[in-house]
mmCIF file of the N, C-alpha and C atoms, coordinates in Angstrom:
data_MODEL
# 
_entry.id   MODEL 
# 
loop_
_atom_site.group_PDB 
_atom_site.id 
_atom_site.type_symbol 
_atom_site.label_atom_id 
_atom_site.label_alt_id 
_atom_site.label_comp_id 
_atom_site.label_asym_id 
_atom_site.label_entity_id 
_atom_site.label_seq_id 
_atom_site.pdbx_PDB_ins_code 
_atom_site.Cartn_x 
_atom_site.Cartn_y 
_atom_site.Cartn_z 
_atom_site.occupancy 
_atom_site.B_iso_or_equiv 
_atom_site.pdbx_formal_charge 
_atom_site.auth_seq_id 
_atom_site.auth_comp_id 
_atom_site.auth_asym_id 
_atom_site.auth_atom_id 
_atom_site.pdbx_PDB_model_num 
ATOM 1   N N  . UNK A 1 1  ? 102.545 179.701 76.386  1.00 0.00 ? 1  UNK A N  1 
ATOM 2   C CA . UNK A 1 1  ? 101.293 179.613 77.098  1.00 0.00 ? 1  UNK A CA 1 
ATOM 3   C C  . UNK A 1 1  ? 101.268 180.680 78.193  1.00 0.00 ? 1  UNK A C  1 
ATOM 4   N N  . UNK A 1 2  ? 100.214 181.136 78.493  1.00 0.00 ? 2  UNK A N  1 
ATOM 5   C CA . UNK A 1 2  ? 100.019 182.186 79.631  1.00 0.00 ? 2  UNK A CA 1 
ATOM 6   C C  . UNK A 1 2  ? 98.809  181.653 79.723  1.00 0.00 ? 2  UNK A C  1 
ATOM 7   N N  . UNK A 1 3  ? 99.044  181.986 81.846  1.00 0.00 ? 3  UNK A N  1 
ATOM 8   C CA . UNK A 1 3  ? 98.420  181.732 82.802  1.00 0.00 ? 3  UNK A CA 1 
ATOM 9   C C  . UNK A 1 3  ? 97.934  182.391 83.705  1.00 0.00 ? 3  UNK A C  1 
ATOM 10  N N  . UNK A 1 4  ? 96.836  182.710 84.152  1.00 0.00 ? 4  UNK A N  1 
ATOM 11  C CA . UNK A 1 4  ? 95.986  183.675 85.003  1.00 0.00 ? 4  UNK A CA 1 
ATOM 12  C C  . UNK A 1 4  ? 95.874  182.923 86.203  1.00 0.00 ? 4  UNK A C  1 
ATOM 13  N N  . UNK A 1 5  ? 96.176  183.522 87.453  1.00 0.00 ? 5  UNK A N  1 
ATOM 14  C CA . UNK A 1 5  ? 96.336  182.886 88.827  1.00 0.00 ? 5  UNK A CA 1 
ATOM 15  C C  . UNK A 1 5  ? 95.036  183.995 89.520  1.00 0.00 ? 5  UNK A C  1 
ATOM 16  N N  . UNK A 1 6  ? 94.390  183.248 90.032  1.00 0.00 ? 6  UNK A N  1 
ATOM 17  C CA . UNK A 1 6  ? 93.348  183.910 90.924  1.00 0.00 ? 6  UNK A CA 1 
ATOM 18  C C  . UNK A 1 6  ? 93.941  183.826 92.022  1.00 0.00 ? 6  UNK A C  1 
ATOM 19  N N  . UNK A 1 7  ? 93.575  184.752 92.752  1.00 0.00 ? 7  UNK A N  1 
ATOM 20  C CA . UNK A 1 7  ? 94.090  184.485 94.414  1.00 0.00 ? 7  UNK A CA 1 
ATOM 21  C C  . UNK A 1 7  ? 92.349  185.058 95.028  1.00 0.00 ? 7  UNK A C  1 
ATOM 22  N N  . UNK A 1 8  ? 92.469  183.339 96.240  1.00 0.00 ? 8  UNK A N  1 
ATOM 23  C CA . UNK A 1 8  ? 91.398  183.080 96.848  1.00 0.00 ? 8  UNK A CA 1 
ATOM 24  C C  . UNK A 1 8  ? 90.914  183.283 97.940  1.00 0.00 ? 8  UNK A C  1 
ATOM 25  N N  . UNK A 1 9  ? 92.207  184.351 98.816  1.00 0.00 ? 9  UNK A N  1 
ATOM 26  C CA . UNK A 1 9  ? 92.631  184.324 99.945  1.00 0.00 ? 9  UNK A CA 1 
ATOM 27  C C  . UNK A 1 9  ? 92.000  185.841 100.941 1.00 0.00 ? 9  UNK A C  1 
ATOM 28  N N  . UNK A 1 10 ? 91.323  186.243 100.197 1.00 0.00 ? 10 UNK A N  1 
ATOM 29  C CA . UNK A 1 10 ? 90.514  187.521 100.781 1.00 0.00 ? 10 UNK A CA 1 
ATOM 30  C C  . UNK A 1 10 ? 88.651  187.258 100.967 1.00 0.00 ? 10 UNK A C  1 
ATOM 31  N N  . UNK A 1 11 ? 88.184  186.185 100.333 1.00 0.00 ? 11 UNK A N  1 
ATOM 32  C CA . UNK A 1 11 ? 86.731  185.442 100.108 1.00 0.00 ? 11 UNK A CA 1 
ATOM 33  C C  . UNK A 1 11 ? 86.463  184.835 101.039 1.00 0.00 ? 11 UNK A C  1 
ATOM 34  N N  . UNK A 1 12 ? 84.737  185.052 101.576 1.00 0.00 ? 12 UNK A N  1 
ATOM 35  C CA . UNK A 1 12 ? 84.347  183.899 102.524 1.00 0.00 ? 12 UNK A CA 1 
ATOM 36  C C  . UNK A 1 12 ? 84.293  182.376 101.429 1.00 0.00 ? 12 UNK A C  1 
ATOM 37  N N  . UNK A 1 13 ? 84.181  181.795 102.172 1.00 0.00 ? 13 UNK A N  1 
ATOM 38  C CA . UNK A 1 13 ? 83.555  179.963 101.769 1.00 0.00 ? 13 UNK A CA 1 
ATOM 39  C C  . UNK A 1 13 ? 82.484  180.016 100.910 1.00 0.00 ? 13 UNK A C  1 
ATOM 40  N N  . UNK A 1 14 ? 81.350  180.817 101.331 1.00 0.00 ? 14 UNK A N  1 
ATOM 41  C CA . UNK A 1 14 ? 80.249  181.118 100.249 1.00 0.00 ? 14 UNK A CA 1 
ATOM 42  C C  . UNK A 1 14 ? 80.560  181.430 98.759  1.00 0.00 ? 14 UNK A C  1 
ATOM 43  N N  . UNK A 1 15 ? 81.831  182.762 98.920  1.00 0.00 ? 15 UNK A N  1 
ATOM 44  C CA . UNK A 1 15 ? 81.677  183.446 97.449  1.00 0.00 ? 15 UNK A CA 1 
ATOM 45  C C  . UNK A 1 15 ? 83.191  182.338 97.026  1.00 0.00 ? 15 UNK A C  1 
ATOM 46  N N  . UNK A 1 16 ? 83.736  181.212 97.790  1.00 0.00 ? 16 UNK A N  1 
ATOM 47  C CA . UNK A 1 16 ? 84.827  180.470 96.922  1.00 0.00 ? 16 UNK A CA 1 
ATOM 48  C C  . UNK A 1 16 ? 84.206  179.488 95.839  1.00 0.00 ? 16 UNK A C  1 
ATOM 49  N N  . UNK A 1 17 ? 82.830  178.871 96.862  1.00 0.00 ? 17 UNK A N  1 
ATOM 50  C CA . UNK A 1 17 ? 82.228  178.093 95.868  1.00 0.00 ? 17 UNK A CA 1 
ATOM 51  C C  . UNK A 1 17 ? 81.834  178.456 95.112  1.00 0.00 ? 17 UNK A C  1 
ATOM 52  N N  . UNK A 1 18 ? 80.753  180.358 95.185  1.00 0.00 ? 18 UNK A N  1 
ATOM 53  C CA . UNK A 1 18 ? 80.394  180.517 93.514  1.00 0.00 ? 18 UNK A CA 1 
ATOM 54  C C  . UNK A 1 18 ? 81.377  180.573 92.464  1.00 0.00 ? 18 UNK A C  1 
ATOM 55  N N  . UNK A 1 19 ? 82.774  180.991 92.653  1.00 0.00 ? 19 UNK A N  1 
ATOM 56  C CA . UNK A 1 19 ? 83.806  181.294 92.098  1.00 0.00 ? 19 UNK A CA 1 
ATOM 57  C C  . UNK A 1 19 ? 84.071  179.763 91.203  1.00 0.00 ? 19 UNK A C  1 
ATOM 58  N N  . UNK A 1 20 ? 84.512  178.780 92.539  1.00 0.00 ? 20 UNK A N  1 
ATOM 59  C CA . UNK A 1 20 ? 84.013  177.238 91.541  1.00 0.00 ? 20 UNK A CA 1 
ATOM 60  C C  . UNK A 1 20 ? 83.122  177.283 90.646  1.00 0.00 ? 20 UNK A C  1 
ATOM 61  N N  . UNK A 1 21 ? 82.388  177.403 91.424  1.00 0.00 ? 21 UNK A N  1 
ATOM 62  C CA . UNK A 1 21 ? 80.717  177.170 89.673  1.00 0.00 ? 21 UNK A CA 1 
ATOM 63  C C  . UNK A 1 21 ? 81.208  177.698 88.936  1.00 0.00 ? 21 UNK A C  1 
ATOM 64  N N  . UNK A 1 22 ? 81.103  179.155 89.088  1.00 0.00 ? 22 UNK A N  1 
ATOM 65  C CA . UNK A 1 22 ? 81.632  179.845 87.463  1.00 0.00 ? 22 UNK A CA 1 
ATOM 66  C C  . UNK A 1 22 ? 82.696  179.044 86.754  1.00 0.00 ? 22 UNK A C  1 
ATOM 67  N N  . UNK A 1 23 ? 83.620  178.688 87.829  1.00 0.00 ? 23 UNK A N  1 
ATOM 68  C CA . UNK A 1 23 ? 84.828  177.989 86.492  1.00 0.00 ? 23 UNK A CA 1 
ATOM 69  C C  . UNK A 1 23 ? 84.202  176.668 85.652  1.00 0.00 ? 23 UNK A C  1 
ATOM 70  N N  . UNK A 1 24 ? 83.927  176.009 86.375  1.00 0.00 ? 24 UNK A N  1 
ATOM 71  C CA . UNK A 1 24 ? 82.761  174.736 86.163  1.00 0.00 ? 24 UNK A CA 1 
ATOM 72  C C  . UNK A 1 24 ? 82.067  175.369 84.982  1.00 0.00 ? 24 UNK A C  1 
ATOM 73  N N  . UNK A 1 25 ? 81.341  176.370 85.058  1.00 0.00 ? 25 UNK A N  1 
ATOM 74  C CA . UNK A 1 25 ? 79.893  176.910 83.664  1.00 0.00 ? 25 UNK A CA 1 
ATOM 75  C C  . UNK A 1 25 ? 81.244  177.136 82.824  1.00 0.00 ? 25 UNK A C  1 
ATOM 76  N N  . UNK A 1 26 ? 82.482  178.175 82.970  1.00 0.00 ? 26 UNK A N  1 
ATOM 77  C CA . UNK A 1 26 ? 83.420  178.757 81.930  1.00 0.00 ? 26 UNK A CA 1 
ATOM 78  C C  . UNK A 1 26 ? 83.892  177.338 81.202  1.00 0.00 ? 26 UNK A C  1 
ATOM 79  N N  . UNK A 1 27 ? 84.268  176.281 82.106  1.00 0.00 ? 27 UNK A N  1 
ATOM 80  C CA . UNK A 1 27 ? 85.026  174.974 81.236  1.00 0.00 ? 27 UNK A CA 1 
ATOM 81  C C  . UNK A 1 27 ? 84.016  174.867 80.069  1.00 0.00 ? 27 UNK A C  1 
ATOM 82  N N  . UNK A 1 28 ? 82.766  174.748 80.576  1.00 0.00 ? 28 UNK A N  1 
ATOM 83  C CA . UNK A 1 28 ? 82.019  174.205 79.811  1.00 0.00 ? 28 UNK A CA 1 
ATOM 84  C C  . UNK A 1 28 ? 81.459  174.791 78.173  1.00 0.00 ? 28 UNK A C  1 
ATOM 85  N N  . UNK A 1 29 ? 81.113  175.879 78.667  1.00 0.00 ? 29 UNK A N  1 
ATOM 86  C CA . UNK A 1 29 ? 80.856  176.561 77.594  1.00 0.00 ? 29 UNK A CA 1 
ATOM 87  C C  . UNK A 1 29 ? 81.818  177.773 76.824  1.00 0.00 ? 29 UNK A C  1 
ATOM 88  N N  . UNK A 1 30 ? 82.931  177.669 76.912  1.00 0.00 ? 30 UNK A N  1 
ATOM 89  C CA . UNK A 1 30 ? 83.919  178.472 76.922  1.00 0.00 ? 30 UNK A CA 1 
ATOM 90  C C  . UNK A 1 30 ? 84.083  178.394 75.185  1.00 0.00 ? 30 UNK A C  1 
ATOM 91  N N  . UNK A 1 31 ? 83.911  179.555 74.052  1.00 0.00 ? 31 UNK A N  1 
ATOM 92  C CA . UNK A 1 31 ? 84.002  179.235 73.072  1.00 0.00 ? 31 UNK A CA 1 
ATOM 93  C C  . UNK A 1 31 ? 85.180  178.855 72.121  1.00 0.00 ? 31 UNK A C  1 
ATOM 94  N N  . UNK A 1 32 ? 86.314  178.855 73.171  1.00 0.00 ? 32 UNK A N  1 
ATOM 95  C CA . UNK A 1 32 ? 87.746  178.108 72.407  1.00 0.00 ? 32 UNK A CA 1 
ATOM 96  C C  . UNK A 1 32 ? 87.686  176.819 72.588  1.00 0.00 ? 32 UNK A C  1 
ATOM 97  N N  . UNK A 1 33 ? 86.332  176.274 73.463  1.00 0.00 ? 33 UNK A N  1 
ATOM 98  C CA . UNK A 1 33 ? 86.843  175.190 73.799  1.00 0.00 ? 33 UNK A CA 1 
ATOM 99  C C  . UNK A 1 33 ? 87.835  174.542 74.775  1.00 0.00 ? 33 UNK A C  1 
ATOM 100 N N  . UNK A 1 34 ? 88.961  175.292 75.027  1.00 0.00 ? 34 UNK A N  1 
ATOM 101 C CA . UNK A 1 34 ? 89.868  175.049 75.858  1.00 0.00 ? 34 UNK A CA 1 
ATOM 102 C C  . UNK A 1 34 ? 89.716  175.860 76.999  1.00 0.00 ? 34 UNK A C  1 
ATOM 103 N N  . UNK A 1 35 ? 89.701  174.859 78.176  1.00 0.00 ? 35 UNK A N  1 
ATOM 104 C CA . UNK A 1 35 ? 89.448  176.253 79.336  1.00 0.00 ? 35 UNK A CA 1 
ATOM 105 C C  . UNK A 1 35 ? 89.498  175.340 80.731  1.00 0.00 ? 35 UNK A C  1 
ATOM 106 N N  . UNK A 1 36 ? 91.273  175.400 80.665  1.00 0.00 ? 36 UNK A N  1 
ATOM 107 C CA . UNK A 1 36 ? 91.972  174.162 82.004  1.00 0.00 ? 36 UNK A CA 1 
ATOM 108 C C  . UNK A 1 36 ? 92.271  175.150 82.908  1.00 0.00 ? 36 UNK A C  1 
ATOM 109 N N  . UNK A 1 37 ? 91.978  174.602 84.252  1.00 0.00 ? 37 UNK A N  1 
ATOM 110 C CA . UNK A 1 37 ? 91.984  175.246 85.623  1.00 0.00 ? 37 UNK A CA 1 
ATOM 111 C C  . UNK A 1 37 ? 92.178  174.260 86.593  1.00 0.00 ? 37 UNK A C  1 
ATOM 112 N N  . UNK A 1 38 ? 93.795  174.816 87.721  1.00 0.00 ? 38 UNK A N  1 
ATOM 113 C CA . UNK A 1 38 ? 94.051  173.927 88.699  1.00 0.00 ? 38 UNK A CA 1 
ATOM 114 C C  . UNK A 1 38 ? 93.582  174.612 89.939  1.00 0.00 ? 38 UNK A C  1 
ATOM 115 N N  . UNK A 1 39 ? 93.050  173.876 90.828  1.00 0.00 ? 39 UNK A N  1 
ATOM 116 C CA . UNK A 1 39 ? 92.774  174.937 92.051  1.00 0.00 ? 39 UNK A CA 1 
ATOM 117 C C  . UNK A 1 39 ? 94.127  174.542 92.910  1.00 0.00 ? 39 UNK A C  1 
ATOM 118 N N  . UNK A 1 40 ? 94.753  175.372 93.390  1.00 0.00 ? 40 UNK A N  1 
ATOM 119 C CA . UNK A 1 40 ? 96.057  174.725 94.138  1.00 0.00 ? 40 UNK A CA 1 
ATOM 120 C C  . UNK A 1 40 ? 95.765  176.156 95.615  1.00 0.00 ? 40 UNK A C  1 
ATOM 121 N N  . UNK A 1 41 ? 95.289  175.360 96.715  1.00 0.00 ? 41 UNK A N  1 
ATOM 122 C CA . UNK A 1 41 ? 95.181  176.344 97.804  1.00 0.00 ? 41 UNK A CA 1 
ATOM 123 C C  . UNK A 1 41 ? 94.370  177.453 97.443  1.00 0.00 ? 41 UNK A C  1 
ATOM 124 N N  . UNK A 1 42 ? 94.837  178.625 97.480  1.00 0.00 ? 42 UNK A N  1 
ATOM 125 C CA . UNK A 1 42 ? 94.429  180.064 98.021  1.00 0.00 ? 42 UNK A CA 1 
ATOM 126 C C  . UNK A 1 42 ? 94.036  180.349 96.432  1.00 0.00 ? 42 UNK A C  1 
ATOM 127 N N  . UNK A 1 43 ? 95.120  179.739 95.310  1.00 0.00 ? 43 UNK A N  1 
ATOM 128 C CA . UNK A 1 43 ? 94.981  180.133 94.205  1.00 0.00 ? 43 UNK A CA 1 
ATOM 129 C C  . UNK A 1 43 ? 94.363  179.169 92.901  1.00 0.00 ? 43 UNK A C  1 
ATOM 130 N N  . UNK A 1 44 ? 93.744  179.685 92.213  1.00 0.00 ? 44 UNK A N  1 
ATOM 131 C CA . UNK A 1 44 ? 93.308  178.929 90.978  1.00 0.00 ? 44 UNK A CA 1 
ATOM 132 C C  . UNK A 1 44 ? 94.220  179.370 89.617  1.00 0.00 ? 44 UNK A C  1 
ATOM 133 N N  . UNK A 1 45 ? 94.869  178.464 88.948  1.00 0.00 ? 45 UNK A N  1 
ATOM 134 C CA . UNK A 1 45 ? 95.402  178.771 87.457  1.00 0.00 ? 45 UNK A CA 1 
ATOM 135 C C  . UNK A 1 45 ? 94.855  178.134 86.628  1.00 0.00 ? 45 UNK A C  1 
ATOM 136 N N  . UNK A 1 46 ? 94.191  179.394 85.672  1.00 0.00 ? 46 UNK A N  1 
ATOM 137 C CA . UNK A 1 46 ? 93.630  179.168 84.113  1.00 0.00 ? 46 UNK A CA 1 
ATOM 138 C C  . UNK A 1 46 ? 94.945  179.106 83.614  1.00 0.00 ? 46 UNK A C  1 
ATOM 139 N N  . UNK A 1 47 ? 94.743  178.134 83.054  1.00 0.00 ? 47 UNK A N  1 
ATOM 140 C CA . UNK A 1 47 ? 95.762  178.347 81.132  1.00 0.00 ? 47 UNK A CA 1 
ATOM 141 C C  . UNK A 1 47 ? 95.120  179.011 80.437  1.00 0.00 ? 47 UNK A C  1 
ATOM 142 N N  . UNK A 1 48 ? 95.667  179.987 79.183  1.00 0.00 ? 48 UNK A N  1 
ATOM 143 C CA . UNK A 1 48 ? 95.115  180.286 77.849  1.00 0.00 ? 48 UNK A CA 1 
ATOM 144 C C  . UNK A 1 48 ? 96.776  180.575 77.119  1.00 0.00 ? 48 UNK A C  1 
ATOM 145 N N  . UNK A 1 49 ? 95.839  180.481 75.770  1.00 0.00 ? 49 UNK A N  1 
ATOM 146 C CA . UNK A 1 49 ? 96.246  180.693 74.510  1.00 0.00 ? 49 UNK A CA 1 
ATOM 147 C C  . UNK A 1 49 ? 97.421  181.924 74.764  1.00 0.00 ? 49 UNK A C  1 
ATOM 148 N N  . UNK A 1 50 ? 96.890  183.015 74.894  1.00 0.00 ? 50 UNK A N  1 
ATOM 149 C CA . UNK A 1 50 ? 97.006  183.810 74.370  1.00 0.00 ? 50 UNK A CA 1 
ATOM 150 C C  . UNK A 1 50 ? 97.226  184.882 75.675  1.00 0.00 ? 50 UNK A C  1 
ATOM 151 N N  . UNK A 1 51 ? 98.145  186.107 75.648  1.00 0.00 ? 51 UNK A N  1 
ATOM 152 C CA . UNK A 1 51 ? 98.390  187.047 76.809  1.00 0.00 ? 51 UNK A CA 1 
ATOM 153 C C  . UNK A 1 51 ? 97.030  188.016 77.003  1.00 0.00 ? 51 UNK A C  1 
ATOM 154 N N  . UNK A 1 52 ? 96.147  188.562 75.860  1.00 0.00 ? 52 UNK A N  1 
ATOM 155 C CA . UNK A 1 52 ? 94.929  188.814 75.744  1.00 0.00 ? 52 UNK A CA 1 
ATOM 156 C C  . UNK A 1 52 ? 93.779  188.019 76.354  1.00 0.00 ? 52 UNK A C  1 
ATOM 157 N N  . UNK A 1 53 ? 93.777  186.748 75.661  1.00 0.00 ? 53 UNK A N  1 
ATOM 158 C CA . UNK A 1 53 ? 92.793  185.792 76.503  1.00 0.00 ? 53 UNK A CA 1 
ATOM 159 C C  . UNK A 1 53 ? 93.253  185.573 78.089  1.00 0.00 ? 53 UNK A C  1 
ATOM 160 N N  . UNK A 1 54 ? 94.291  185.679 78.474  1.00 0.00 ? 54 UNK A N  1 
ATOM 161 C CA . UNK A 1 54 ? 94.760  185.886 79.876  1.00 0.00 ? 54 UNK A CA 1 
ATOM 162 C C  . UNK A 1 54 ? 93.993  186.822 80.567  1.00 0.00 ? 54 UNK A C  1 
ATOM 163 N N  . UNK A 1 55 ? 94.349  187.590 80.440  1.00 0.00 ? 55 UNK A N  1 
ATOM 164 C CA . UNK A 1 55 ? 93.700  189.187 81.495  1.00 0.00 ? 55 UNK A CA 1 
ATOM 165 C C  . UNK A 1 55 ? 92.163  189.235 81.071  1.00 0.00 ? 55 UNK A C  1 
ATOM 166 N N  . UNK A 1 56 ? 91.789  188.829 79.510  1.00 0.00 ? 56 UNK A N  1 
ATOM 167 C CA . UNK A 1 56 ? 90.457  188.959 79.815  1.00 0.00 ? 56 UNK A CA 1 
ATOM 168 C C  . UNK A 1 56 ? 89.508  187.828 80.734  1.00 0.00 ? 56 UNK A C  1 
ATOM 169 N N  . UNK A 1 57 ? 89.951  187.051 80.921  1.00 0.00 ? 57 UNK A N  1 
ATOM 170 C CA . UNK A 1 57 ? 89.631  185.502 81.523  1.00 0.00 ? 57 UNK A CA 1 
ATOM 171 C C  . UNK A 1 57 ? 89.950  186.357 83.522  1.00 0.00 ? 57 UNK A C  1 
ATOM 172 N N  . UNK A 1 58 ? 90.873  187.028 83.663  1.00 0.00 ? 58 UNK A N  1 
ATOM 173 C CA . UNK A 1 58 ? 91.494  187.680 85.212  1.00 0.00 ? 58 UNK A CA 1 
ATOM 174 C C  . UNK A 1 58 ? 90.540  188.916 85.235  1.00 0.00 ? 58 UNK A C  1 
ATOM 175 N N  . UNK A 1 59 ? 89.970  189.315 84.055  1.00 0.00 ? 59 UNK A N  1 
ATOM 176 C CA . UNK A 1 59 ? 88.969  190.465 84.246  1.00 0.00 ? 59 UNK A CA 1 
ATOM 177 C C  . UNK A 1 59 ? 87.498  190.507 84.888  1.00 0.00 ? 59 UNK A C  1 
ATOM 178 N N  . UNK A 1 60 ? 87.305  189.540 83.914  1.00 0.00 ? 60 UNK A N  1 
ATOM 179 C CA . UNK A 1 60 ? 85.814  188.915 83.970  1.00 0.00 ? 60 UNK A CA 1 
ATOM 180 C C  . UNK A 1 60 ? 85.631  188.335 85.681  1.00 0.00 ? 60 UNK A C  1 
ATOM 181 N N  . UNK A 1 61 ? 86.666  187.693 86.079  1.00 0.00 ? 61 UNK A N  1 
ATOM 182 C CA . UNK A 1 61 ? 86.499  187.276 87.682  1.00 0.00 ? 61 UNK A CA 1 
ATOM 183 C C  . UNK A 1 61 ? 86.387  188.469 88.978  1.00 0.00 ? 61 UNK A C  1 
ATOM 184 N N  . UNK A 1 62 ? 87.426  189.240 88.086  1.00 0.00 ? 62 UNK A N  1 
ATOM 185 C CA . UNK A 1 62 ? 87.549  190.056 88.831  1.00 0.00 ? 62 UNK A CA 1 
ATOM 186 C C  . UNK A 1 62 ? 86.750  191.409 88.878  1.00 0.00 ? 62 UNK A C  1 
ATOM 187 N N  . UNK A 1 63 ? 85.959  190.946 88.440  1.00 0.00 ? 63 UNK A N  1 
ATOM 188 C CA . UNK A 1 63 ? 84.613  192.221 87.639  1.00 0.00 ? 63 UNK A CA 1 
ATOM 189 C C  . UNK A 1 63 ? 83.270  191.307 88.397  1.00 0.00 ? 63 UNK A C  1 
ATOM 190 N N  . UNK A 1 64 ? 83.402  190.014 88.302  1.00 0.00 ? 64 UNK A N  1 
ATOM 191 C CA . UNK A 1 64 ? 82.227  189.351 89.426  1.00 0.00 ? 64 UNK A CA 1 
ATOM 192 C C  . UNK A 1 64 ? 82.473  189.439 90.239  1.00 0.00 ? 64 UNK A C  1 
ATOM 193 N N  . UNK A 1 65 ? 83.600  189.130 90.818  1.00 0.00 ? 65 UNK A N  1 
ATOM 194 C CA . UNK A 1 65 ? 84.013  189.025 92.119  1.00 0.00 ? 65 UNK A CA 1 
ATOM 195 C C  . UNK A 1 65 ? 85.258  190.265 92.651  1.00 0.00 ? 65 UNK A C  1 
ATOM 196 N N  . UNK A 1 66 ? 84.384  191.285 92.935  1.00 0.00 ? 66 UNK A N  1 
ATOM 197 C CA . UNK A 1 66 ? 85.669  191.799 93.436  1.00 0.00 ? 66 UNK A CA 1 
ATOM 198 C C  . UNK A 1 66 ? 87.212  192.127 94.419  1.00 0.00 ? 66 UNK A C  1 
ATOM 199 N N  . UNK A 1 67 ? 86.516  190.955 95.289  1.00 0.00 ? 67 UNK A N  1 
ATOM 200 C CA . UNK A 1 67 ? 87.781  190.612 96.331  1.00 0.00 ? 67 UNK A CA 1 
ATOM 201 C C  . UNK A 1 67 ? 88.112  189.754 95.768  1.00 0.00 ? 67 UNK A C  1 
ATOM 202 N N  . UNK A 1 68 ? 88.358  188.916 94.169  1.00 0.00 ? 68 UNK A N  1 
ATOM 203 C CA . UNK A 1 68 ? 89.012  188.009 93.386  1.00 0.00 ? 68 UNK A CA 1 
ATOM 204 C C  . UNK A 1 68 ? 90.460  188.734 92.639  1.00 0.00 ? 68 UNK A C  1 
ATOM 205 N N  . UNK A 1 69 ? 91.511  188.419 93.222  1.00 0.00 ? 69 UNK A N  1 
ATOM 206 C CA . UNK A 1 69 ? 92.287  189.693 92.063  1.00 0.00 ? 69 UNK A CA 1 
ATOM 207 C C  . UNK A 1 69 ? 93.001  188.308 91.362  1.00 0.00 ? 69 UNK A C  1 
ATOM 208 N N  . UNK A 1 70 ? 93.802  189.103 90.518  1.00 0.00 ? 70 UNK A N  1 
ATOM 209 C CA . UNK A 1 70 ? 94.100  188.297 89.079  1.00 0.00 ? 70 UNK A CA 1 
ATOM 210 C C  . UNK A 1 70 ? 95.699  188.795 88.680  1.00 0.00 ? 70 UNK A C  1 
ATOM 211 N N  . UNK A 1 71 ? 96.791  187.706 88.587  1.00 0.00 ? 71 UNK A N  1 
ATOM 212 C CA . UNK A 1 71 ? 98.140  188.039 87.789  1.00 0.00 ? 71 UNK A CA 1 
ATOM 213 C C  . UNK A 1 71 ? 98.203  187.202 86.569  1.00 0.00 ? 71 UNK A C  1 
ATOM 214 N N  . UNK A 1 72 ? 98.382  187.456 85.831  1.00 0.00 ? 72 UNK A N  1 
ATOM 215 C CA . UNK A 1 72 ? 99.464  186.972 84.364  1.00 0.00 ? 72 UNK A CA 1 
ATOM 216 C C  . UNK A 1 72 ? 100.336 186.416 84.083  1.00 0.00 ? 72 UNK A C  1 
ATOM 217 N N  . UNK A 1 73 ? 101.013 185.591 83.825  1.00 0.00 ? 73 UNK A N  1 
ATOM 218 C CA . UNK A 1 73 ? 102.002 185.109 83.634  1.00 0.00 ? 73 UNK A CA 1 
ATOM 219 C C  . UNK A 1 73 ? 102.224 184.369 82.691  1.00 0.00 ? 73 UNK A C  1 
ATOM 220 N N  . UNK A 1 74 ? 103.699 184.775 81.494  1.00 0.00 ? 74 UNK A N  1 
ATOM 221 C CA . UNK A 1 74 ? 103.685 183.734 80.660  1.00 0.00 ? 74 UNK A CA 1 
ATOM 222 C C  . UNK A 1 74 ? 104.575 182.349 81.458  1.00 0.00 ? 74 UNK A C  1 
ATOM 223 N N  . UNK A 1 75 ? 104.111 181.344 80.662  1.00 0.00 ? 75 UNK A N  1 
ATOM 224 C CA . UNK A 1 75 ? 105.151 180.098 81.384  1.00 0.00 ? 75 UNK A CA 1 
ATOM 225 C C  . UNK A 1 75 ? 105.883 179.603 80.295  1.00 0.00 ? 75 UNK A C  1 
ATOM 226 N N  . UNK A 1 76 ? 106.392 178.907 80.355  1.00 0.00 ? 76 UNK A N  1 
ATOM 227 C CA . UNK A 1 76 ? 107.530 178.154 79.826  1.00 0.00 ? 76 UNK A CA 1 
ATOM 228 C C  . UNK A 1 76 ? 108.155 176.652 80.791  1.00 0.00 ? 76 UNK A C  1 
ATOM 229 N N  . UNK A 1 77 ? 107.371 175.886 80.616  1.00 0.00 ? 77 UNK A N  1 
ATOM 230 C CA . UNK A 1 77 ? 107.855 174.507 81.341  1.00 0.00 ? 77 UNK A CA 1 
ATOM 231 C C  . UNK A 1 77 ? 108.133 173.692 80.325  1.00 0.00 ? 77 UNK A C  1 
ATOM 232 N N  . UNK A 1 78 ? 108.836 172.821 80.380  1.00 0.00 ? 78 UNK A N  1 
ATOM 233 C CA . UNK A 1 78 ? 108.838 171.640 79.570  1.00 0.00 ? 78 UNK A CA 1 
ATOM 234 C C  . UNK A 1 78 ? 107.566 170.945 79.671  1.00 0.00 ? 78 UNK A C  1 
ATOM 235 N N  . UNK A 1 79 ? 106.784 170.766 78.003  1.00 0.00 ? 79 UNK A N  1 
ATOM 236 C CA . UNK A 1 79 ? 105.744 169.924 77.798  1.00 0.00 ? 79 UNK A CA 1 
ATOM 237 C C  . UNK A 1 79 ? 104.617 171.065 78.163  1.00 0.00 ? 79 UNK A C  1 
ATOM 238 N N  . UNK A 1 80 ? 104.966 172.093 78.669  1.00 0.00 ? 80 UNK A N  1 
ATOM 239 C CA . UNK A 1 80 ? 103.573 173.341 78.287  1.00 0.00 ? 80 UNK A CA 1 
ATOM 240 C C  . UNK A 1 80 ? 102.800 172.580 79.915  1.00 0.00 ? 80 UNK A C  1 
ATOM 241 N N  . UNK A 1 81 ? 103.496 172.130 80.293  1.00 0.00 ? 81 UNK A N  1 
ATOM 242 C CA . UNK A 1 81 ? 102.778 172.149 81.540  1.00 0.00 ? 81 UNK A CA 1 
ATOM 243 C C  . UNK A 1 81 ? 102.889 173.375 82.780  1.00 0.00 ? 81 UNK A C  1 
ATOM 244 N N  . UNK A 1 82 ? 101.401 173.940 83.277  1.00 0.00 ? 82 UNK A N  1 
ATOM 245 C CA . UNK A 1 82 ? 101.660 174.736 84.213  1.00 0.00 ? 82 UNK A CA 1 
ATOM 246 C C  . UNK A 1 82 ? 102.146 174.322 85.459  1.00 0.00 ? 82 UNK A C  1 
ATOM 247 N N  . UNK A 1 83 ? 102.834 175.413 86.096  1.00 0.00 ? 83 UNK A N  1 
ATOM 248 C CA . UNK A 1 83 ? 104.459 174.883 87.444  1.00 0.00 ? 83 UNK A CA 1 
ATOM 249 C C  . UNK A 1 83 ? 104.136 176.111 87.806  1.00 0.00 ? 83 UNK A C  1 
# 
């Protein structure tokens, strides 16, 4: 599994909440269907599939939002849970 970490920590309050919505509209209509996001502090982690669906999922934010930047990471936890 790979995981895209937003970092939230350069945004006023205004552009954190649009950043929410968007994830909110992406869960929803996201055409894999799958499209899990933890907000933990400063940072938000998407899961995806795939190291491709990663960066393009860190692109797209970071192409709306440009004080949104975006890392990669594959994980490996026991049970595919993100840590």
């Amino acid at each position: 599994m790979w995981v895209t970490k937003l970092s939230l920590k350069r945004i006023d309050e205004a552009t954190r909440k649009r950043v929410l919505e968007t994830l909110k509209f992406c869960e929803i209509h996201d055409r894999t269907g799958v499209f899990n996001y933890k907000v933990r502090g400063n940072f938000v982690v998407i899961e995806s599939s795939s190291r491709d669906q990663a960066f393009r999922r860190g692109h797209f934010f970071h192409l709306r939002f440009p004080d949104v930047f975006y890392n990669c990471e594959k994980v490996r936890n026991k049970g595919g849970e993100v840590g």
